[in-house]
SEMIVEX-717387 format. One record per residue: x, y, z of N, C-alpha, C, O in turn; residue in three letters. Coordinates in steps of 0.1 Angstrom, whole numbers, padded with zeros to 4 digits, always signed. Atoms other than C-alpha are relative to their C-alpha. Layout:
<recs>
XYZXYZXYZXYZALA;...
</recs>
This chain:
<recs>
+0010+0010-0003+1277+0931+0781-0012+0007+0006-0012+0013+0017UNK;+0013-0003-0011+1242+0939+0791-0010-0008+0005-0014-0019+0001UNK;+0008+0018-0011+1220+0921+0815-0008+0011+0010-0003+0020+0017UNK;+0012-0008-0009+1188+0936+0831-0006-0008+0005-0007-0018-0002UNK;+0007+0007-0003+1168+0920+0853-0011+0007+0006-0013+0018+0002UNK;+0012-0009-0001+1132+0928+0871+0004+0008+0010-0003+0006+0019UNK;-0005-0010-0009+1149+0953+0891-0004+0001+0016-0003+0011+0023UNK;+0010+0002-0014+1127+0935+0923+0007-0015+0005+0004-0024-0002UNK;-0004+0010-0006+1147+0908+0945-0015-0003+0004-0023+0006+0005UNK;+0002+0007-0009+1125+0883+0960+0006-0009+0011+0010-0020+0012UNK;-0004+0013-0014+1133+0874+0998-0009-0004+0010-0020+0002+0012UNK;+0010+0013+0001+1117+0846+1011+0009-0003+0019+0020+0002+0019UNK;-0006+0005-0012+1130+0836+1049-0008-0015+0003-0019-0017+0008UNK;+0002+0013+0000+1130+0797+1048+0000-0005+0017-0008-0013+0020UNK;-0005+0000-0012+1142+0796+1085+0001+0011+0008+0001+0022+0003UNK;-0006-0010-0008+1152+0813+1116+0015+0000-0002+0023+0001+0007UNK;-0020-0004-0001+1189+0817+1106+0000-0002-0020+0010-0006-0025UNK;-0004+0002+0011+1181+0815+1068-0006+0015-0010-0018+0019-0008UNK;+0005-0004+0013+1176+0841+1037+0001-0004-0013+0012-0006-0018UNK;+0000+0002+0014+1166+0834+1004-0009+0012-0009-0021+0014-0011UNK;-0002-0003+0013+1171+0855+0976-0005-0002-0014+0000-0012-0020UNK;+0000+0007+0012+1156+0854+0941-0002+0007-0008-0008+0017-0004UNK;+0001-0015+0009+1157+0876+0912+0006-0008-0014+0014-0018-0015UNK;+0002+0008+0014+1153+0868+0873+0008+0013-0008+0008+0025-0007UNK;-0010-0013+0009+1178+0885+0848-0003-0008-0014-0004-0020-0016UNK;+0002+0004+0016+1171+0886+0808+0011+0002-0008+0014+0011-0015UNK;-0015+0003+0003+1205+0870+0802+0003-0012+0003-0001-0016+0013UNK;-0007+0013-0001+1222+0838+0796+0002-0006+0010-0005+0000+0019UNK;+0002+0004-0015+1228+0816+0827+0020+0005-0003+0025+0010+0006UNK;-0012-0003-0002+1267+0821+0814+0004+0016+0001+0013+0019+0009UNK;-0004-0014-0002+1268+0859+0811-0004+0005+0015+0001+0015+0021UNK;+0003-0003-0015+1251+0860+0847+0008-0006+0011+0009-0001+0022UNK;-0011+0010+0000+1277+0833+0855+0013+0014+0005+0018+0017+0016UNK;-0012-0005+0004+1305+0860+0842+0000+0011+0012+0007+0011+0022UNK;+0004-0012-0013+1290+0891+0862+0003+0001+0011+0008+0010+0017UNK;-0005+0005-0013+1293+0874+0891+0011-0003+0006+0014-0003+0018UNK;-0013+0008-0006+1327+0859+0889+0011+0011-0007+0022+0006-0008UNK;-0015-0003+0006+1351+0886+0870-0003+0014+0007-0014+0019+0005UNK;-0001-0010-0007+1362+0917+0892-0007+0012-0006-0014+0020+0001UNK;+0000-0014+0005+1357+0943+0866-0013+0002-0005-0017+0014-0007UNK;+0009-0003-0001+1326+0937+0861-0014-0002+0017-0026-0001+0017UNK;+0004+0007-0012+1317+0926+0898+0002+0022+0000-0002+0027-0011UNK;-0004-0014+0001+1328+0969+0905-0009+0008-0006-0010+0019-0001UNK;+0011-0008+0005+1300+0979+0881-0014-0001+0004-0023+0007+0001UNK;+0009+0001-0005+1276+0967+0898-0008-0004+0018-0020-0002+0022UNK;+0001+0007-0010+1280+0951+0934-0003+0013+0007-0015+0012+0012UNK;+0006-0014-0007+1277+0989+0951-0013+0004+0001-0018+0010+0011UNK;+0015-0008+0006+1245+0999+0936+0001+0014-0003+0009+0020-0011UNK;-0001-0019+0002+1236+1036+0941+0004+0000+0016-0005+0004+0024UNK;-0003+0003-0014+1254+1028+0977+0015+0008+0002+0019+0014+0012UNK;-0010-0008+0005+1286+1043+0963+0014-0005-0008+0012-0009-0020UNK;-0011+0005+0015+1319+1033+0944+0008-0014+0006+0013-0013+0017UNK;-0006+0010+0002+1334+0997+0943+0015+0000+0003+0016-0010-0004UNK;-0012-0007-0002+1369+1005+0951+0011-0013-0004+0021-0010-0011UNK;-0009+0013-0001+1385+0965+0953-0010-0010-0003-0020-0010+0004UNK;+0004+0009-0003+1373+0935+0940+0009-0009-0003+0014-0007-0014UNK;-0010+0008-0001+1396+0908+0944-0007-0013-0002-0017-0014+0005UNK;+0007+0011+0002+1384+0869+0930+0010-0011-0005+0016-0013-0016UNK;-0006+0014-0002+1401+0841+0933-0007-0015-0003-0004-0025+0004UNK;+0008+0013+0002+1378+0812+0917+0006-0012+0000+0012-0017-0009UNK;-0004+0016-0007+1386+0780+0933-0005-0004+0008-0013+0000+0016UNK;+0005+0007-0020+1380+0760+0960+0012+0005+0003+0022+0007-0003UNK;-0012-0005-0011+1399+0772+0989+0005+0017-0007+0015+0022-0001UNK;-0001-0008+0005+1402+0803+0969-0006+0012+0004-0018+0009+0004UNK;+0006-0010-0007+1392+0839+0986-0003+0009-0012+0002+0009-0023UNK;+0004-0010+0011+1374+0867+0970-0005+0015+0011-0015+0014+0019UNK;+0007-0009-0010+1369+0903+0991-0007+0014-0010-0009+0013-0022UNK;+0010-0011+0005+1350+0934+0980-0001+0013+0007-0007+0013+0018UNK;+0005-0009-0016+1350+0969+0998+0000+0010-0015+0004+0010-0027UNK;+0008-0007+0004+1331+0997+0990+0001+0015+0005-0005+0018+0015UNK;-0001-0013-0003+1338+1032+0993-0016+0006+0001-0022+0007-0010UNK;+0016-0002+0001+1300+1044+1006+0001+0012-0003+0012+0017-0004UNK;+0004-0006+0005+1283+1071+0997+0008+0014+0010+0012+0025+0006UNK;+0001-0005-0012+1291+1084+1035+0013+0010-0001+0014+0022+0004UNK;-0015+0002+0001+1329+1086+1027+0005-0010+0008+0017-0009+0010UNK;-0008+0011-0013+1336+1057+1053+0004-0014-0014+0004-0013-0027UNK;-0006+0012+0010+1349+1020+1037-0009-0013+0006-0007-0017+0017UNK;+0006+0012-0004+1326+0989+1038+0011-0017-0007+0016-0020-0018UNK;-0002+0014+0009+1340+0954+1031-0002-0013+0002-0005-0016+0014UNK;+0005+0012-0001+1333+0921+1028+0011-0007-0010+0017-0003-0020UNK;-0011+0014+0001+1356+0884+1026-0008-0006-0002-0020-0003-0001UNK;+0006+0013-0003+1348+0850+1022+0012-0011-0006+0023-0008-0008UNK;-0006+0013+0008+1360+0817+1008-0007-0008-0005-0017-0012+0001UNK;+0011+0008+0007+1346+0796+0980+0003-0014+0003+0015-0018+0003UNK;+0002+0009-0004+1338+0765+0990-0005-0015-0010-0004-0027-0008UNK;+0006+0012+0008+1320+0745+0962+0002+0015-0009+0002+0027-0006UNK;+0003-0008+0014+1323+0759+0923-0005-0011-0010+0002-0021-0012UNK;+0004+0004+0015+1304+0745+0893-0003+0006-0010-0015+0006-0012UNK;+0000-0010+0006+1307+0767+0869-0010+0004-0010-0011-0005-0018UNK;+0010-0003+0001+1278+0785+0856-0012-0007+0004-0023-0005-0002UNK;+0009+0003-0005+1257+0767+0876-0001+0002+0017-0013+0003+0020UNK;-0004+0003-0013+1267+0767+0916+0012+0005+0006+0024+0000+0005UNK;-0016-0007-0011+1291+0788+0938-0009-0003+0016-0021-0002+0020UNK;+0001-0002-0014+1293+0783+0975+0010+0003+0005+0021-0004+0003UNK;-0010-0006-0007+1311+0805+0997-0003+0007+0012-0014+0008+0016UNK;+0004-0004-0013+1316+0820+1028-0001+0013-0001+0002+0019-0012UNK;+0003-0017+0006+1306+0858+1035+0002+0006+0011-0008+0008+0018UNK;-0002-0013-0012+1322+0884+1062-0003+0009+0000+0000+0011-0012UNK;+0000-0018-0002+1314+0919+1067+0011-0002+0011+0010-0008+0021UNK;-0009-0002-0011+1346+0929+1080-0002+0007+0015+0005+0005+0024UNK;+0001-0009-0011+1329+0954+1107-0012-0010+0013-0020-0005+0022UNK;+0008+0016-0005+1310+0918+1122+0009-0010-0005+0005-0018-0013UNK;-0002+0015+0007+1336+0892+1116-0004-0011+0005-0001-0021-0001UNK;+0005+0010-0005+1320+0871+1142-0011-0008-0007-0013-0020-0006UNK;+0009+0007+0008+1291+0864+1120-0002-0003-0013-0009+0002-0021UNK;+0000+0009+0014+1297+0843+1093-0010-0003-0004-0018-0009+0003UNK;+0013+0014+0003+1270+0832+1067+0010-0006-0008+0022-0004-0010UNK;-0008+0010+0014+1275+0807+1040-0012+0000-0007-0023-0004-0002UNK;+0010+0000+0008+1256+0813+1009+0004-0007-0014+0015-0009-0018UNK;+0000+0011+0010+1247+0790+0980-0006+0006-0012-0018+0008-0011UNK;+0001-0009+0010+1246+0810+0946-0007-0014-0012+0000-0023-0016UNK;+0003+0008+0011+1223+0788+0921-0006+0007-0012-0016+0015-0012UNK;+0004-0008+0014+1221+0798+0883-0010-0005-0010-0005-0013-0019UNK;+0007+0010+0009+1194+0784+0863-0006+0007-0011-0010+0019-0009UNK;+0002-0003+0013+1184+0789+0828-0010-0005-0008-0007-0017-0012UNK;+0006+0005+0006+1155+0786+0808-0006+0011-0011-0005+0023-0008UNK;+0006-0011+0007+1138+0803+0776+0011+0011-0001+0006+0022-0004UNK;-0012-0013-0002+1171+0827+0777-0002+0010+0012-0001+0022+0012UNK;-0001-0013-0010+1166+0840+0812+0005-0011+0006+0006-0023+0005UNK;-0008+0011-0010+1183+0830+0841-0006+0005+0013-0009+0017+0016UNK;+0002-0005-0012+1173+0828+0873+0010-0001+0012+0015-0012+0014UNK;-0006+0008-0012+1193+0831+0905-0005+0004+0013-0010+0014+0018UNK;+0005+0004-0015+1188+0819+0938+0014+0003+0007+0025-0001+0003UNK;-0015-0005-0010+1213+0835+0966-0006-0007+0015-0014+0001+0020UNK;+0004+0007-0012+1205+0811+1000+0010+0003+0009+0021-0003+0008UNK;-0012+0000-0009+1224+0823+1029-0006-0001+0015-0016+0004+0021UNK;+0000+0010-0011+1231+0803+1059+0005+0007+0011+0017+0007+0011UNK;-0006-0007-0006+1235+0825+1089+0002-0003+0011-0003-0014+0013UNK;-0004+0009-0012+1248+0819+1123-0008-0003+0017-0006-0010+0027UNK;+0011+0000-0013+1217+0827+1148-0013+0014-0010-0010+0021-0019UNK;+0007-0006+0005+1182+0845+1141+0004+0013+0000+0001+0021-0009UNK;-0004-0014-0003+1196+0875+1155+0006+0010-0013+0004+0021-0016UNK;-0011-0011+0015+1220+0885+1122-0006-0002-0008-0004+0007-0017UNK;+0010-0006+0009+1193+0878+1102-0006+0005-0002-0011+0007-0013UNK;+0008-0011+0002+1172+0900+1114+0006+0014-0007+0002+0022-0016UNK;-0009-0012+0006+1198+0926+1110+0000+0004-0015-0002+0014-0022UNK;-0007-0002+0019+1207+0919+1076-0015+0001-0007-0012+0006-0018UNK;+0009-0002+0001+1167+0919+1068-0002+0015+0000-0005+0021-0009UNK;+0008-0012-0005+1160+0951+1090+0011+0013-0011+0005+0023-0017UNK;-0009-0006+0007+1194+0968+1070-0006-0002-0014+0001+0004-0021UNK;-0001+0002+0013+1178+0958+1034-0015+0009+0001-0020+0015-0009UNK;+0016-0007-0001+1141+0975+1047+0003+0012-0002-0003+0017-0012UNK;-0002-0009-0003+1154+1004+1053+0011+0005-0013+0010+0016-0019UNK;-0008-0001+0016+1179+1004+1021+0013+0004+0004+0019+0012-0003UNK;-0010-0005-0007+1211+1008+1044+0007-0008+0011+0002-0017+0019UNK;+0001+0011-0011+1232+0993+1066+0013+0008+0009+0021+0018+0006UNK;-0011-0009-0006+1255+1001+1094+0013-0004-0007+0015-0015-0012UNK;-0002-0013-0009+1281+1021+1095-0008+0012-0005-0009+0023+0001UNK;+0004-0013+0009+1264+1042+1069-0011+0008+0011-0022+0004+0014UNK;+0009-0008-0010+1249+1071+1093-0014+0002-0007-0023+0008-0001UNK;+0013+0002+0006+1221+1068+1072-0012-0005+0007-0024+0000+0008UNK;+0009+0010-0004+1205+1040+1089-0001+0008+0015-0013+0004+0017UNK;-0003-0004-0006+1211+1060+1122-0011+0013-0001-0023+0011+0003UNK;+0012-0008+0009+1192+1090+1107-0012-0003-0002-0021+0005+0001UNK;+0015+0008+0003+1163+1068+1097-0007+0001+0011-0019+0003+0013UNK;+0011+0004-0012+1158+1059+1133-0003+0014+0009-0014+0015+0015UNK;+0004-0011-0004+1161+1092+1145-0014+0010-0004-0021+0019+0002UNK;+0012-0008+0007+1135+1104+1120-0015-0011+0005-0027-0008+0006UNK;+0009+0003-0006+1117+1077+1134-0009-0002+0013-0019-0009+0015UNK;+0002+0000-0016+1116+1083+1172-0005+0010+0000-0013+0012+0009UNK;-0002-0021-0001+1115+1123+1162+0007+0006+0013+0003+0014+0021UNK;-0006-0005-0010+1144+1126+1182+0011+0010-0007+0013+0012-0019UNK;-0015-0009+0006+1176+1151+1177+0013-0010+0004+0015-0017+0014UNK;-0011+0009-0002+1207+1134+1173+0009+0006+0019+0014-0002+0026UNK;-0006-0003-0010+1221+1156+1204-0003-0004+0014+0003-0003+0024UNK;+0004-0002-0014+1196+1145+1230+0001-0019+0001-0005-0025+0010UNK;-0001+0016+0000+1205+1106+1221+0012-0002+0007+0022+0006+0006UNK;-0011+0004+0002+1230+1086+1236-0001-0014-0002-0007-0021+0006UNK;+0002+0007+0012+1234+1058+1211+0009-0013+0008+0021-0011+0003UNK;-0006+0016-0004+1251+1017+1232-0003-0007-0010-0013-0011-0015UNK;+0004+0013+0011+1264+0997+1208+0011-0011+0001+0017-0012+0012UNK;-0009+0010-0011+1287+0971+1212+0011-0008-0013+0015-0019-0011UNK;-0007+0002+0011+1308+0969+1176+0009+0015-0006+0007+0024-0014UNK;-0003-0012+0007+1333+0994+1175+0002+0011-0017+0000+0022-0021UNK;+0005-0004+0018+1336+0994+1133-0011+0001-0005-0012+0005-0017UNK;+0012+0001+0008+1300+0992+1129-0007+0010+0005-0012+0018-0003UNK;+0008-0003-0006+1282+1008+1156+0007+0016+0004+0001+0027+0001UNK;-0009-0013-0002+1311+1037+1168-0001+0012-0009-0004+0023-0006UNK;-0006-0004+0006+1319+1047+1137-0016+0005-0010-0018+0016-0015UNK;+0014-0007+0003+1284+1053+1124-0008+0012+0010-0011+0022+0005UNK;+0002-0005-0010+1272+1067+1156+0001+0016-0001-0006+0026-0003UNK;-0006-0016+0005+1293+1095+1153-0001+0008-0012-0004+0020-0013UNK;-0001-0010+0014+1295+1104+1115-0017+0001+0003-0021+0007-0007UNK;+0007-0006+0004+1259+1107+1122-0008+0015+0013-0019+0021+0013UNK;+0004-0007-0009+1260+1131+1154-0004-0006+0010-0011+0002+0016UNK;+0006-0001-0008+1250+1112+1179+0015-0006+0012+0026-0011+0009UNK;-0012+0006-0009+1269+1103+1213+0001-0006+0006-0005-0007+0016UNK;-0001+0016+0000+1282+1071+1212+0011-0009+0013+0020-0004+0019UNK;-0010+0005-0007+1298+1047+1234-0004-0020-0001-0015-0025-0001UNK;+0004+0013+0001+1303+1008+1233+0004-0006+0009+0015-0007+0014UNK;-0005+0012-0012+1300+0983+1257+0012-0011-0001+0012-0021-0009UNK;-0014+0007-0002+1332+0967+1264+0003-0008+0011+0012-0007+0019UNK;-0001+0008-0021+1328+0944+1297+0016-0002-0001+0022+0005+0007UNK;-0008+0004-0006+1359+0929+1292+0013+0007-0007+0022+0000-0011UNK;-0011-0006+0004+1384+0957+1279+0004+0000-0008+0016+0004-0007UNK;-0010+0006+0012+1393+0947+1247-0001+0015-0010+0010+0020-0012UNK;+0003-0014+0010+1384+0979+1225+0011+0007+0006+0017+0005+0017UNK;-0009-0007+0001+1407+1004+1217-0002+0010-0001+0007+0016-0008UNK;+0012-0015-0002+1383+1036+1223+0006+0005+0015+0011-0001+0024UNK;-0003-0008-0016+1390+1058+1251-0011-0002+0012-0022-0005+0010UNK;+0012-0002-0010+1371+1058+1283-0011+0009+0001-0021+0006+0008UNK;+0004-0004+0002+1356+1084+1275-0015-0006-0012-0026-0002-0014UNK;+0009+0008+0013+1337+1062+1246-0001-0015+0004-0002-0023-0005UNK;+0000+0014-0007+1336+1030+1265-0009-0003+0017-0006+0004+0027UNK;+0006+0002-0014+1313+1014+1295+0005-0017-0003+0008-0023-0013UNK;+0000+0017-0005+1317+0976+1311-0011-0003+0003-0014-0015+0004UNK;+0010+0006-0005+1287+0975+1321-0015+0007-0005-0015+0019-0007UNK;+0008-0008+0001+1250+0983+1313-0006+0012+0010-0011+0022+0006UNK;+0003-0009-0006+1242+1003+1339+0012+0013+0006+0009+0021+0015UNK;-0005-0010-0001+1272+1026+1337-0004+0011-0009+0004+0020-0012UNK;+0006-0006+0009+1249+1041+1313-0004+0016+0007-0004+0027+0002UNK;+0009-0007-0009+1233+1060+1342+0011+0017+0005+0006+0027+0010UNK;-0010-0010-0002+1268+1084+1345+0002+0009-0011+0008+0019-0012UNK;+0001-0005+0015+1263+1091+1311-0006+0011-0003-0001+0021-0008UNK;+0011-0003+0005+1231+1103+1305-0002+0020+0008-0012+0027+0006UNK;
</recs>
């Protein structure tokens, strides 16, 4: 099957807790439909140039889950859950959307496929749970990276013009923030007020100002 589109998302921020998505493919509204919804071809594409597809698991239903993880470029493992919530088939999916290394912040995005002249357009609307994670997920698409990938890590370093050794990098997600941190040299530690992490003390503070024993 092939299916190109203008190789240029349009996003659009309707709200403070909203992204919208929009990008035109010169293909069927069903074969952009298919792309979307069957594993093996979900794998050829959902990574990008980000690195290799490793699982995609799809369960089309309501109540039906579908996850996705990504072997990155970095060698670390990205993934992402949800649950579909509304299906109309080739026209309308809605489902929910985790990044395992954030599962506190759920969006819910609304996938619409529309078709005219033999192109399709779709619209990807996701519903996020404070402005905060949308900035993120914005500031992670500017930059073409997202955490853990020490990439994004790197970026900021190239843009302070600092050295990774004379940083010490508070972040407060051990899967996201830890584990990038490190693969990219710098020395990390995450805030843990109330103990729950499974980092050594050595890599853990309670408080912000135990920063100052650190440094």
């Amino acid at each position: 099957m092939a299916m190109t589109g203008s190789r240029t998302a349009v996003v659009t921020l309707p709200t403070d807790t909203q992204i919208l998505i929009t990008r035109d493919f010169a293909a069927s509204r069903h074969l952009v439909y298919k792309a979307y919804t069957t594993p093996e071809l979900i794998k050829r594409w959902w990574g990008g140039d980000r690195g290799e597809v490793t699982l995609a698991q799809v369960d089309l239903r309501v109540g039906g889950r579908w996850r996705y993880v990504l072997t990155a470029n970095g060698g670390f493992e990205v993934g992402f859950h949800g649950e579909y919530r509304e299906i109309v088939p080739n026209e309308r999916i809605v489902s929910t959307e985790i990044f395992e290394g954030a599962p506190e912040a759920e969006a819910v995005v609304e996938h619409t496929f529309t078709e005219k002249n033999g192109r399709t357009t779709l619209t990807m609307l996701m519903q996020l749970p404070s402005r905060a994670v949308r900035d993120t997920i914005i500031d992670s698409g500017v930059v073409g990276v997202a955490k853990p990938d020490p990439a994004i890590f790197q970026f900021a370093l190239d843009e302070m013009d600092l050295a990774a050794e004379d940083v010490l990098y508070v972040g407060d997600t051990p899967a996201v923030d830890f584990v990038g941190g490190m693969a990219a040299g710098i020395r990390t530690v995450i805030l843990d007020p109330y103990g729950l992490s499974d980092l050594s003390a050595e890599h853990t503070i309670h408080a912000v100002g135990d920063m100052v024993d650190r440094i």
